[in-house]
C-alpha positions in Angstrom: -18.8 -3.0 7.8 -16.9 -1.0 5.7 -13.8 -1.9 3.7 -10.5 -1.1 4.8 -7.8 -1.9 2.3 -4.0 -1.9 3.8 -1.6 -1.4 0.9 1.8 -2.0 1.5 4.9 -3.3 -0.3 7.8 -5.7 0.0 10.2 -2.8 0.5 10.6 0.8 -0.4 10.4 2.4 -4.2 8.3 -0.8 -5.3 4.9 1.5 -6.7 3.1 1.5 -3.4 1.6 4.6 -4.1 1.0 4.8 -7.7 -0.4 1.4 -6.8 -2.4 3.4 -4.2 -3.8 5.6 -6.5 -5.1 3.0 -9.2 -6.8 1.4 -6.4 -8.4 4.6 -5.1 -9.5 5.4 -8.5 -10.9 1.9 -9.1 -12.8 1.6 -6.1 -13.7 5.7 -5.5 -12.5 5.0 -2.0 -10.9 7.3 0.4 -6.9 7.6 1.3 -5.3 7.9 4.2 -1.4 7.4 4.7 -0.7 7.4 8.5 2.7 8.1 8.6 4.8 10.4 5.9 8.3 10.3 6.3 10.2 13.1 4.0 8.6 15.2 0.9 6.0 17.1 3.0 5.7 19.6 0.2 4.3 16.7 -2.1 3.2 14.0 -0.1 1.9 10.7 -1.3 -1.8 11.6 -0.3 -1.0 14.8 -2.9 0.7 12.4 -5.3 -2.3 9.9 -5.0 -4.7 13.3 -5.0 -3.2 15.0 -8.0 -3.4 11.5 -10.1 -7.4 10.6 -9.4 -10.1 12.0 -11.3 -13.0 11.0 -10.0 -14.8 13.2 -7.2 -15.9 10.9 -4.4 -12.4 10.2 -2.6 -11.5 11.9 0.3 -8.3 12.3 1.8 -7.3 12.3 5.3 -4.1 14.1 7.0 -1.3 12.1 8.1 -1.5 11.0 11.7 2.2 11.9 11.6 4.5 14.5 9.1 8.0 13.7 9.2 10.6 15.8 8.3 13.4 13.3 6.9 13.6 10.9 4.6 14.2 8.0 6.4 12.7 4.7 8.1 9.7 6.4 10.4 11.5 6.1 13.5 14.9 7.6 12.7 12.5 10.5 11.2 10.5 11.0 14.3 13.4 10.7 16.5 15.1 13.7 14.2 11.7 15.9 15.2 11.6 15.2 19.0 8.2 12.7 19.0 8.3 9.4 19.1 5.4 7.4 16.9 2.4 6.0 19.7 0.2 3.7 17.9 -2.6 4.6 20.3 -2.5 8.0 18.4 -2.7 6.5 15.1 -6.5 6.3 14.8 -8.3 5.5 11.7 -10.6 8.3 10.0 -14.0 7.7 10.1 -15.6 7.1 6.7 -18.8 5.5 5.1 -16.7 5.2 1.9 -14.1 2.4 1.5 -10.7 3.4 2.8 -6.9 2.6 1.1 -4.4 2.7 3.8 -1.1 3.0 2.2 2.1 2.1 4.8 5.8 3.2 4.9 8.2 0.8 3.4 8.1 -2.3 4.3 6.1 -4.4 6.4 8.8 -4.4 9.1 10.0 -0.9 8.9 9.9 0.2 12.5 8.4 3.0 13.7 9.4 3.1 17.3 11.4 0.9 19.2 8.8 -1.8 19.7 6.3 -1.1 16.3 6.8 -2.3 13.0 4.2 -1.1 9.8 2.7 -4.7 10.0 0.9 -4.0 13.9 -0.9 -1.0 11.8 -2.6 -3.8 10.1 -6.0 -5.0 11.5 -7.9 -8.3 11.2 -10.3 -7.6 8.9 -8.3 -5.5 6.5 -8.1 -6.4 3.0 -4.3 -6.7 2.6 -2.8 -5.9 -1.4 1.1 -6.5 -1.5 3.0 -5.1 -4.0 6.1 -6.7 -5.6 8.7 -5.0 -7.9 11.0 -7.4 -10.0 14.2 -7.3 -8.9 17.3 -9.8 -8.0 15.7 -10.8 -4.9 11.8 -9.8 -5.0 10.9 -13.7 -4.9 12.8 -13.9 -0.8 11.3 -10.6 0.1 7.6 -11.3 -1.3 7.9 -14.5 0.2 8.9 -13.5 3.8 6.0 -10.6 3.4 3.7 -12.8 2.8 5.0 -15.4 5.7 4.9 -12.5 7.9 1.3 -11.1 7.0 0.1 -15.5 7.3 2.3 -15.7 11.0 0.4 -12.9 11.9 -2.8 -14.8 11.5 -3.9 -12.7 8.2 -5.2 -14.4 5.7 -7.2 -12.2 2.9 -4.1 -11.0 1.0 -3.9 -10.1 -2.3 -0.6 -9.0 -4.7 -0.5 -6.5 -7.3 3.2 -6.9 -9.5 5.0 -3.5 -10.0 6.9 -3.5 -13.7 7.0 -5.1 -16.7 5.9 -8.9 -16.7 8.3 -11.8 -15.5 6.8 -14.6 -16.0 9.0 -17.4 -13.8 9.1 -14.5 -11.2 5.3 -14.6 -10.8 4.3 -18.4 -11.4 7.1 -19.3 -8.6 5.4 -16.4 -6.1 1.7 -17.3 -6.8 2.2 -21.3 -6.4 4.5 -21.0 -3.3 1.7 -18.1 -1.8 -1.2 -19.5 -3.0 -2.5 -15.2 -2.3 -4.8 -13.9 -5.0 -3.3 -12.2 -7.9 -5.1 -8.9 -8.7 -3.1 -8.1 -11.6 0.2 -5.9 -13.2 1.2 -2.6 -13.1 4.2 -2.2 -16.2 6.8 -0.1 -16.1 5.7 2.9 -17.9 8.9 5.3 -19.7 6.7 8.7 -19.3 5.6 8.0 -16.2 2.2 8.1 -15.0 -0.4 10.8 -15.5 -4.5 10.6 -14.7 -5.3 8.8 -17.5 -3.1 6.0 -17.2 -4.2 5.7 -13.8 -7.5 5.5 -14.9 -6.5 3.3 -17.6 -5.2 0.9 -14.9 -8.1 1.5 -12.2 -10.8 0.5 -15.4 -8.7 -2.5 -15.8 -8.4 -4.0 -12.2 -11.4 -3.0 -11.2 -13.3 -6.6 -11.4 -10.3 -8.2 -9.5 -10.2 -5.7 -7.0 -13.9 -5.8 -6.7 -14.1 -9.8 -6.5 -11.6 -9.6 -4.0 -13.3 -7.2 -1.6 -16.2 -9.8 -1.7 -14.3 -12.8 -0.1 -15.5 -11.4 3.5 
């Protein structure tokens, strides 16, 4: 079976997708964002394509484009459609596929949906967490909610420069594997960092796709 990776966050502007494209890059596996809400000139999947430089990753259109800016259902609701989750349907793909959500992991996109029922049972689920006053509540609930759920191979990735208490206090409450940090970098990141990055958590991401 093929691994599917679900990359999501514990809110909005945590690193999700320059997360996304250090594991693409690791891994040489396909992308596919589902929903885009805002930015359709410069997408994530052409943030995550423009920052990759290796030539086995294929991308996949968004199931849907949003206009706005905003949580996906607000968005869609701006455009007329409303967001079916029958019509979301995973690409098919012999490679392994990142899946990067919107938000958080209960941003709704309809009335009923939330980004978590995008998630599947076998996915291989990588949380990222930003420090910030607060990040220790919201990783923790993210986490709950992913284990309520009845998922159980979850992984976290730390977005910024190292806090040590921050991290100890998440990993021994979550008991989730730790796949590594991502530091705040001043110039921003460019293809080589991101390579940088993938070369170093490749082995962790690699030893955690082999649980299943």
């Amino acid at each position: 079976m093929n691994k599917e990776i679900f990359l999501t966050g514990i809110g909005t502007e945590v690193g999700k997708t320059i997360t996304s494209a250090i594991v693409v890059e690791a891994l040489e596996a396909d992308y596919w964002k589902p929903v885009q809400a805002g930015e359709l000139d410069f997408g994530d999947s052409h943030k995550v394509k423009s920052l990759i430089t290796n030539d086995k990753s294929k991308f996949f259109d968004n199931t849907y484009a949003l206009n706005t800016a905003m949580s996906p259902h607000a968005s869609a609701e701006i455009d007329k459609v409303e967001i079916d989750l029958a019509k979301i349907i995973r690409p098919t793909t012999e490679n392994k596929l990142v899946i990067e959500g919107a938000g958080g992991l209960l941003v709704p996109l309809n009335n009923k949906d939330c980004i978590i029922d995008l998630i599947q049972p076998s996915d291989y689920i990588i949380l990222v967490s930003r420090h910030y006053l607060g990040s220790i509540n919201h990783t923790l609930l993210s986490i709950e909610a992913l284990q309520n759920r009845g998922l159980k191979n979850i992984g976290i990735i730390f977005s910024g420069n190292e806090h040590p208490t921050t991290e100890s206090i998440i990993l021994e409450k979550s008991e989730v594997k730790f796949l590594g940090r991502i530091n705040e970098e001043k110039e921003g990141f460019n293809q080589q960092k991101v390579k940088a990055y993938a070369k170093k958590l490749e082995n962790e991401l690699m030893d955690f796709l082999s649980v299943l």
